[in-house]
C-alpha positions as CSV (number, residue, x, y, z in Angstrom):
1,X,59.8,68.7,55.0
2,X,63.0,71.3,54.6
3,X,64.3,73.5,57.0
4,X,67.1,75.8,56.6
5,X,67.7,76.1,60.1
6,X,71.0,75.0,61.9
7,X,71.1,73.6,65.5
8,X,73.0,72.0,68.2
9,X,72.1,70.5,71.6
10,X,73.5,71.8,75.0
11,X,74.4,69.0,77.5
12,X,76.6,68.4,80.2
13,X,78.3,65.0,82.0
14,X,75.6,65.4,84.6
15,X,72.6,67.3,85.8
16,X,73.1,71.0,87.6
17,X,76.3,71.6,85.4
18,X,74.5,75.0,84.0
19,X,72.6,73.5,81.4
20,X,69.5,75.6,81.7
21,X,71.3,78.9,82.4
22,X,73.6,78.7,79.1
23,X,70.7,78.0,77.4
24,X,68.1,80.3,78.5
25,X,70.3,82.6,78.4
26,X,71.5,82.0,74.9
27,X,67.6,82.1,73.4
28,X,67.0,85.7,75.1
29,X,70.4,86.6,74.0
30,X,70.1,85.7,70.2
31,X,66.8,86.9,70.1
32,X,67.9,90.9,71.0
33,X,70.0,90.2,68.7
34,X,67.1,90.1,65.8
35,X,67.7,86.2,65.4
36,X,64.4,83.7,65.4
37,X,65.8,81.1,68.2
38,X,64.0,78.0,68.8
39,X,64.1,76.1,72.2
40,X,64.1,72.4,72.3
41,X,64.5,70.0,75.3
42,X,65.2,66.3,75.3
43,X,63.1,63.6,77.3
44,X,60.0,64.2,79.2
45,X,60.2,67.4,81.4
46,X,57.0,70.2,81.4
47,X,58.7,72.7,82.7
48,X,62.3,73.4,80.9
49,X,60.2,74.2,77.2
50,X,57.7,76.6,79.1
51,X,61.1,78.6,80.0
52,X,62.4,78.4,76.6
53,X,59.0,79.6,75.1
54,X,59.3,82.9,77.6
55,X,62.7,83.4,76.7
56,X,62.8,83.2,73.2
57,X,59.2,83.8,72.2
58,X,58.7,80.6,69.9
59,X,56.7,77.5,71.3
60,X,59.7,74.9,72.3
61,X,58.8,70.9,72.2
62,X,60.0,67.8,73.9
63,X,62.3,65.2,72.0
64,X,62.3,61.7,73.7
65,X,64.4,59.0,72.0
66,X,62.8,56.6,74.1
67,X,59.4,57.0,73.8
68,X,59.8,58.4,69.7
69,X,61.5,56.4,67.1
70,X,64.6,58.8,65.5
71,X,62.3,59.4,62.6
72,X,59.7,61.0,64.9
73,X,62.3,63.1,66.6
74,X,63.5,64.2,63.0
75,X,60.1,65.3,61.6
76,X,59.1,66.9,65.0
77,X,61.9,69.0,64.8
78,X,61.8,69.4,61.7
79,X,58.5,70.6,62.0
80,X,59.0,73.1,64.5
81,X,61.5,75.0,62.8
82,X,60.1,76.1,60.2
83,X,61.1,80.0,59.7
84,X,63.5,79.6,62.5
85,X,67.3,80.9,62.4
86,X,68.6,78.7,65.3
87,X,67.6,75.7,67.6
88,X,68.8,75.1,70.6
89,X,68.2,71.4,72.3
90,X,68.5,71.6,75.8
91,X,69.4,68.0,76.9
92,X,68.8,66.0,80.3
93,X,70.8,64.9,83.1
94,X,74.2,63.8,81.2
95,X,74.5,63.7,77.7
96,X,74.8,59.7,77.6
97,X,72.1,58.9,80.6
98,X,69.2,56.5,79.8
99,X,68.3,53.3,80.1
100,X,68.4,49.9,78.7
101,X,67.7,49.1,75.0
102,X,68.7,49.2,71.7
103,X,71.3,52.0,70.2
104,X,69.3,55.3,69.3
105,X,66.5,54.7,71.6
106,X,67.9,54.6,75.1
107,X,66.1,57.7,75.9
108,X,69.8,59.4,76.3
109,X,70.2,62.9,74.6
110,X,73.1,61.6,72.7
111,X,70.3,59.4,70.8
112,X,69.0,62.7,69.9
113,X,71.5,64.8,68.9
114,X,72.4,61.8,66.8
115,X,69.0,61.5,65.1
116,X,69.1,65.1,64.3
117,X,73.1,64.8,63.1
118,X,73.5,68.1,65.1
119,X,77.0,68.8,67.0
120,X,76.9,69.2,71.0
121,X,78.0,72.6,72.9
122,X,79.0,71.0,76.3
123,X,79.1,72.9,79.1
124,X,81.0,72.0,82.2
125,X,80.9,72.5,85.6
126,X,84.7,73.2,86.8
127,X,84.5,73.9,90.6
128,X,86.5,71.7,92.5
129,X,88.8,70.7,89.4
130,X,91.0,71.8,86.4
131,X,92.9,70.2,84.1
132,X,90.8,66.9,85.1
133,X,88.2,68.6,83.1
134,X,90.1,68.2,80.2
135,X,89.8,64.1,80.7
136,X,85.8,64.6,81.1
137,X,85.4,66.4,77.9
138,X,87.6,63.6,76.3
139,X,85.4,61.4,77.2
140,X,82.6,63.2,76.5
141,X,83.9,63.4,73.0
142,X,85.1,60.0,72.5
143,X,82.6,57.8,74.3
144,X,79.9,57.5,71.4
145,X,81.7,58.0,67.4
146,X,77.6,59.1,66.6
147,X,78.3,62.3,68.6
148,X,80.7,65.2,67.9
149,X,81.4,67.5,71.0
150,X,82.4,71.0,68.7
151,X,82.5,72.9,71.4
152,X,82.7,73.6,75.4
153,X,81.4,76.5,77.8
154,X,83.0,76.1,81.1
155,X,81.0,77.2,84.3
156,X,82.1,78.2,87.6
157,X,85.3,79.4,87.1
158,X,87.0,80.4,90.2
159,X,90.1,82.6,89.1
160,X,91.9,83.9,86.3
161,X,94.8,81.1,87.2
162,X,91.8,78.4,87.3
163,X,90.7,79.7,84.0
164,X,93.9,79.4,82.3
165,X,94.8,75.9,83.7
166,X,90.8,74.3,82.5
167,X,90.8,76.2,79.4
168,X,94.7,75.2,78.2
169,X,93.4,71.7,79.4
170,X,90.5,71.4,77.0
171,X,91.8,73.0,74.0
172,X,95.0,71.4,73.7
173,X,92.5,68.2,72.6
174,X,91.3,70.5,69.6
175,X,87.9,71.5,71.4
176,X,87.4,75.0,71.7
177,X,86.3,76.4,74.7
178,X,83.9,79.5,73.7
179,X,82.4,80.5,77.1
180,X,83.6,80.8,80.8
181,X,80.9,81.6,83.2
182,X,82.2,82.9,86.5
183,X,80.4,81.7,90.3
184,X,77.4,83.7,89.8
185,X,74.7,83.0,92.8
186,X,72.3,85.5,92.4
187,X,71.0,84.1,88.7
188,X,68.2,81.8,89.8
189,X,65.0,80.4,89.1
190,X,63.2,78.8,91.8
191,X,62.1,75.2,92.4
192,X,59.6,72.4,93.6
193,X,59.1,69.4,94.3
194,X,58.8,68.5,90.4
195,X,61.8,70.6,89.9
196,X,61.1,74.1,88.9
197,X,58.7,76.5,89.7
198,X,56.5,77.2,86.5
199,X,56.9,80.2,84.3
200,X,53.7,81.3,84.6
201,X,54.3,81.2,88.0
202,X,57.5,82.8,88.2
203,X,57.9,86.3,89.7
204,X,60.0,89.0,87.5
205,X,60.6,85.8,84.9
206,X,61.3,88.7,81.8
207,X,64.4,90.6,84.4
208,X,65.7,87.1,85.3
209,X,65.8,85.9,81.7
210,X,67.4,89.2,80.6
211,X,70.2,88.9,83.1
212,X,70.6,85.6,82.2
213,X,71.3,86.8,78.5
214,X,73.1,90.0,80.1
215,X,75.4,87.4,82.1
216,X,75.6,84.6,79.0
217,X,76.4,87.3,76.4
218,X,79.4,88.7,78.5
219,X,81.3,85.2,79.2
220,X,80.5,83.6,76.2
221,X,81.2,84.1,72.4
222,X,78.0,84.1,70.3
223,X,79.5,84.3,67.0
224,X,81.3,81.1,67.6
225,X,79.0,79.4,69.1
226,X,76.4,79.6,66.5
227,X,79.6,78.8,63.9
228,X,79.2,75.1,65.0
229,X,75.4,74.8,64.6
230,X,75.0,72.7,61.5
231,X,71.6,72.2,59.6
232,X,69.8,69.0,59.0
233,X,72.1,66.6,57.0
234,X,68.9,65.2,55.4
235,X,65.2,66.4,54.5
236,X,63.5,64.2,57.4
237,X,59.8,62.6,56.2
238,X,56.9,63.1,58.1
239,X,56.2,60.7,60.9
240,X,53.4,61.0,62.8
241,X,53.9,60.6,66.9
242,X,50.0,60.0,68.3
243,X,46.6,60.8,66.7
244,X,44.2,63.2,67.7
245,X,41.7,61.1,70.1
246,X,39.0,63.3,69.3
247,X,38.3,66.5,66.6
248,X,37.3,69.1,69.2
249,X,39.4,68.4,72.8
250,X,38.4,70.6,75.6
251,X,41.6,71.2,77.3
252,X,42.2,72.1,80.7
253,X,44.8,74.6,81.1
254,X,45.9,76.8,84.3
255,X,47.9,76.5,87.0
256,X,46.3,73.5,88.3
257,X,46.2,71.7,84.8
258,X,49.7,72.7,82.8
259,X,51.4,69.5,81.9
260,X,50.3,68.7,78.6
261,X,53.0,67.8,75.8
262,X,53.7,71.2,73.3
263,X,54.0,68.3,70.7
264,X,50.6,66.8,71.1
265,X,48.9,70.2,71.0
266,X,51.1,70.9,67.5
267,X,50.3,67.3,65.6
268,X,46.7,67.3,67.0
269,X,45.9,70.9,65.5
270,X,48.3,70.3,62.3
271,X,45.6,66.6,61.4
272,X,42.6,68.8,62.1
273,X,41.8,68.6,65.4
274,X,40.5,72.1,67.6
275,X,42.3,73.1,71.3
276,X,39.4,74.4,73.1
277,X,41.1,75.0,76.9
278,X,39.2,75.9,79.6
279,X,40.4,77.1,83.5
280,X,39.2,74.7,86.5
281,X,40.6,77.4,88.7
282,X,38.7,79.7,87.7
283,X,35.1,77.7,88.2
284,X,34.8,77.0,84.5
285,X,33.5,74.2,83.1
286,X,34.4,72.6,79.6
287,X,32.5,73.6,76.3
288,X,29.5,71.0,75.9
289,X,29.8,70.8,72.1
290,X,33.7,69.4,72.6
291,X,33.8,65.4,71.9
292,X,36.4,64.5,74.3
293,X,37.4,66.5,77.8
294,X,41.2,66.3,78.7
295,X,42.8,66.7,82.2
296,X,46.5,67.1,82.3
297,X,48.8,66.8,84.9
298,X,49.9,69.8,86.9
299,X,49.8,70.5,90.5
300,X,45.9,70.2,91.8
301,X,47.2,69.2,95.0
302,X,48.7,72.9,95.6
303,X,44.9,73.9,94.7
304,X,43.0,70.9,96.1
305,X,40.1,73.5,97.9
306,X,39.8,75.9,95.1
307,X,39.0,72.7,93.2
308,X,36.9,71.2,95.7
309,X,34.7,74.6,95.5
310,X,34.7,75.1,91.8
311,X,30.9,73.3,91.5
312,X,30.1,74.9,88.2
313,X,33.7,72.6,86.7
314,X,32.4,70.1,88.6
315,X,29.0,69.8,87.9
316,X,30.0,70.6,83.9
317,X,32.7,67.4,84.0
318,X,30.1,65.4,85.5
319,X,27.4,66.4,83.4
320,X,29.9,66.1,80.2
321,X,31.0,62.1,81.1
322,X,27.4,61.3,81.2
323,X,27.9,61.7,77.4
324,X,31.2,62.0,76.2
325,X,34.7,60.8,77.1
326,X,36.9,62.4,79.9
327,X,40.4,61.3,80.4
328,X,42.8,62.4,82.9
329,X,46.7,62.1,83.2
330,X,48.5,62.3,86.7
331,X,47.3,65.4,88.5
332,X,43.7,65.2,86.3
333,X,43.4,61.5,86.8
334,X,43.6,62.8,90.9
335,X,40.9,65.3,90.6
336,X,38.5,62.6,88.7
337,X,38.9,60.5,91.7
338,X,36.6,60.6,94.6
339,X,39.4,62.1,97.1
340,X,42.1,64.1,97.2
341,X,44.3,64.5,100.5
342,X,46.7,67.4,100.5
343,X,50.6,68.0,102.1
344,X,48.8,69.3,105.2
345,X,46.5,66.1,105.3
346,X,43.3,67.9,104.4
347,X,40.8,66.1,102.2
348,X,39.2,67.5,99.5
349,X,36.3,66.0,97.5
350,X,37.1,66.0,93.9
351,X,34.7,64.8,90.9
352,X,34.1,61.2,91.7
353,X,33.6,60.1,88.1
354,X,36.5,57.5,89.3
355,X,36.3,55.7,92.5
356,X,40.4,56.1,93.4
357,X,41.4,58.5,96.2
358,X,44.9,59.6,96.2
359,X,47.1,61.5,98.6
360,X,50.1,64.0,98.5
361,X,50.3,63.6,102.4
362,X,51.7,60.4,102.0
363,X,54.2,61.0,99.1
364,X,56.5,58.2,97.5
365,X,58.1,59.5,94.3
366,X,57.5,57.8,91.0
367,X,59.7,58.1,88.1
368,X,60.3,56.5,84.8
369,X,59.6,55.6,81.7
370,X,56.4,53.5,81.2
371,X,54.9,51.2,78.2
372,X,51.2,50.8,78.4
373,X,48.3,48.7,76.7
374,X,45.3,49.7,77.6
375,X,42.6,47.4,78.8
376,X,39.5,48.7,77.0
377,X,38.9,51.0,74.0
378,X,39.7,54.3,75.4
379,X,40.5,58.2,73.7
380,X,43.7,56.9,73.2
381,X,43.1,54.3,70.5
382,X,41.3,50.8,71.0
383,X,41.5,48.2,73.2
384,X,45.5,46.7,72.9
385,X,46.4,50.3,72.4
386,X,50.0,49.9,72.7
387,X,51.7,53.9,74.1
388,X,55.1,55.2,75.4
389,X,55.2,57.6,78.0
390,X,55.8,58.3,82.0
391,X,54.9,58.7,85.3
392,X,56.5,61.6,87.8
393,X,54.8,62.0,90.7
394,X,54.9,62.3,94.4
395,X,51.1,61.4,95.3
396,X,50.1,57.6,96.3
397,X,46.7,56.0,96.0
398,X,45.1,55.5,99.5
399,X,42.2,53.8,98.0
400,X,42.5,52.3,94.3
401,X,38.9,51.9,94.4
402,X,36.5,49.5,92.1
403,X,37.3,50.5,88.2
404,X,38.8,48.2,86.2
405,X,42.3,49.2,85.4
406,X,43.1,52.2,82.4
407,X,45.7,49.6,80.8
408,X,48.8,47.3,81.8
409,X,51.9,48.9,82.1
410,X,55.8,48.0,82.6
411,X,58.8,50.5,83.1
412,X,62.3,49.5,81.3
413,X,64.0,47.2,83.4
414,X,62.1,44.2,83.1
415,X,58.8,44.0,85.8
416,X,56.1,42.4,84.8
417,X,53.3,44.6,83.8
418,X,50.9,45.7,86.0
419,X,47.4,47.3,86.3
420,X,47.4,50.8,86.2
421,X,44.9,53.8,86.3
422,X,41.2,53.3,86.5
423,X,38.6,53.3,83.9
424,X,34.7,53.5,84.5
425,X,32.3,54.0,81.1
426,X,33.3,56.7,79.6
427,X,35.8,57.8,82.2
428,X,39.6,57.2,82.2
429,X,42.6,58.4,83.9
430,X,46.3,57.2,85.4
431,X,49.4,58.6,86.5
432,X,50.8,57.8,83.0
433,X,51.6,60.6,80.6
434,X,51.1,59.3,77.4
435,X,54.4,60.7,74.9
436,X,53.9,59.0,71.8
437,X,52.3,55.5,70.4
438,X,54.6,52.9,70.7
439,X,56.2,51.3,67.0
């Protein structure tokens, strides 16, 4: 698999340095510019690709160097651009956050940009600081020898003076600086309680992209910064990251239902299988001649009552699980459940193929990487199914029910697995988002 495409990733020492808005704005910019850009984020996040697919046109995928061996990450990207110019990685938090294991699969986006051998454009917060920058980006650039820092964009620049003093700073270490992004408050995209706001729900999303790329384009140098994009240094082989469970998957897709893995939907259809989505929202139910019905996460809680009074989904997911499987991640595990208690305490009666209730009234966030083995044969493989993946979520279980448990899982820090999810015949759900099989 050959690509002549170059890329680099875009990461920052920590989370809210500007990450989002260089690159955003980047895609939409290149893109005027007659250029096939190509979004990519690192680790598991829903929402960051679905802003890179608006901006630059092209379907953008997650890379997780925990959950995907570096050969996985390699061929997925690989994969993806096909007939693409540039790719842009967004990365996560900062560029060396994970968590503990071996080199190359901490989950860190260093692990990726190393796996893909592409260079990092570092962009840096600077309010509050100047030539202390300069001793971050060293850092930066020095901490792991797999990871080259070619190049910085500086953000929130106060001054002209400030300017001069960060920008002297970095370069006299031989890193060029080729963006500074003045305070700019007014370029925005709103958030939730799983961070942001989804594009599809975003008001005016096209005129805040384009000033993002109007605001990008005037601070930062384009020409240079694609200069340090590099290609692939090898052909990478492909490595498959999760089978299709079933050949035709009716897949729930809406507002309610959104959080469903761009690379799943891409390897499923690329061995054969057939998307067939369908809209809970708006009362429909999914296709009868589909083998497998899947729920994905999203926010059902927001939309617990139009749910409740959709009867013709209902009735169509009960009537489908008499006969086929149904399995449900986070959000669609809650509305398989008998109950669902909204962030005003209202309960809504969901599809009771599963006996758990759950409850956004009473919230407890739940993050991390997960490792799962499932209990029983499932969609997902047979029983001992061994799969890397996720939880983030807000909602608790008020009632776990009578099901026996969807599989065993432990995070990365040691715990001792434990049951998670429900399962009931053909019926199976958790608040685990299933990434990749585990190697």
């Amino acid at each position: 698999m050959t690509t002549s495409a170059k890329g680099l990733v875009i990461g920052a020492p920590r989370s809210g340095s500007g990450k989002t808005t260089v690159t955003l704005g980047l895609l939409r910019a290149l893109n005027r510019r007659g250029l096939r850009a190509q979004g990519l984020k690192c680790g598991p996040d829903y929402i960051d690709p679905a802003f890179h697919t608006v901006a630059s046109g092209r379907d953008s995928i997650n890379l997780d160097a925990w959950s995907m061996t570096p050969e996985m990450v390699a061929s997925l990207a690989a994969g993806t651009l096909q007939d693409t110019d540039v790719a842009l990685c967004e990365a996560s938090m900062g560029l060396f956050d994970g968590v503990p294991a071996p080199q190359g699969r901490s989950g860190a986006s260093a692990d990726v940009a190393a796996a893909l051998g592409w260079p990092v454009l570092l962009v840096m917060d600077v309010s509050g600081q100047s030539q202390t920058a300069a001793a971050i980006v060293k850092g930066c650039a020095t901490y792991d020898p797999r990871v080259r820092v070619a190049g910085v964009v500086i953000n929130k620049v106060a001054s002209p003076r400030h300017h001069l003093l960060v920008v002297n700073a970095i370069e006299a270490l031989g890193i060029p600086v080729l963006g500074a992004l003045p305070r700019q408050e007014a370029i925005t995209l709103p958030e939730r309680h799983l961070g942001l706001v989804q594009a599809r729900e975003t008001n005016d999303l096209d005129a805040r992209l384009d000033a993002m790329a109007d605001f990008v384009a005037a601070h930062v140098d384009l020409d240079r910064i694609l200069a340090i994009a590099v290609p692939f240094a090898a052909a990478p082989a492909p490595t498959p990251v999760l089978p299709p469970p079933a050949q035709r998957i009716a897949l729930a897709q809406d507002a309610a239902f959104s959080f469903f893995y761009p690379h799943l939907a891409r390897e499923w259809h690329s061995a054969g299988a057939e998307l067939i989505p369908f809209s809970p929202l708006n009362d429909e139910a999914p296709a009868p001649d589909s083998d497998l019905c899947w729920l994905p996460g999203g926010y059902p809680e927001l939309h617990a009552g139009r749910l409740a009074a959709a009867q013709n989904f209902l009735n169509g997911l009960r009537r489908f699980a008499q006969a086929k499987p149904v399995h449900g991640e986070c959000g669609g595990y809650m509305t398989l459940g008998t109950m669902l208690t909204d962030a005003n305490g209202e309960t809504h009666r969901m599809a009771g193929l599963l006996s758990v209730s759950t409850s956004f009234a009473k919230r407890k966030m739940n993050l991390g990487y997960r490792e799962a083995e499932t209990c029983a044969a499932s969609p997902l493989g047979p029983k001992a199914t061994r799969l890397r993946g996720h939880e983030f979520h807000y909602a608790t279980i008020t009632d776990p029910g009578n099901d026996t448990p969807f599989a065993m899982t432990r995070d990365v820090y040691g715990g001792a697995a434990t049951p998670a999810g429900s399962q009931r015949g053909l019926v199976s759900g958790s608040f685990f988002h299933v990434i990749a099989r585990a190697d």
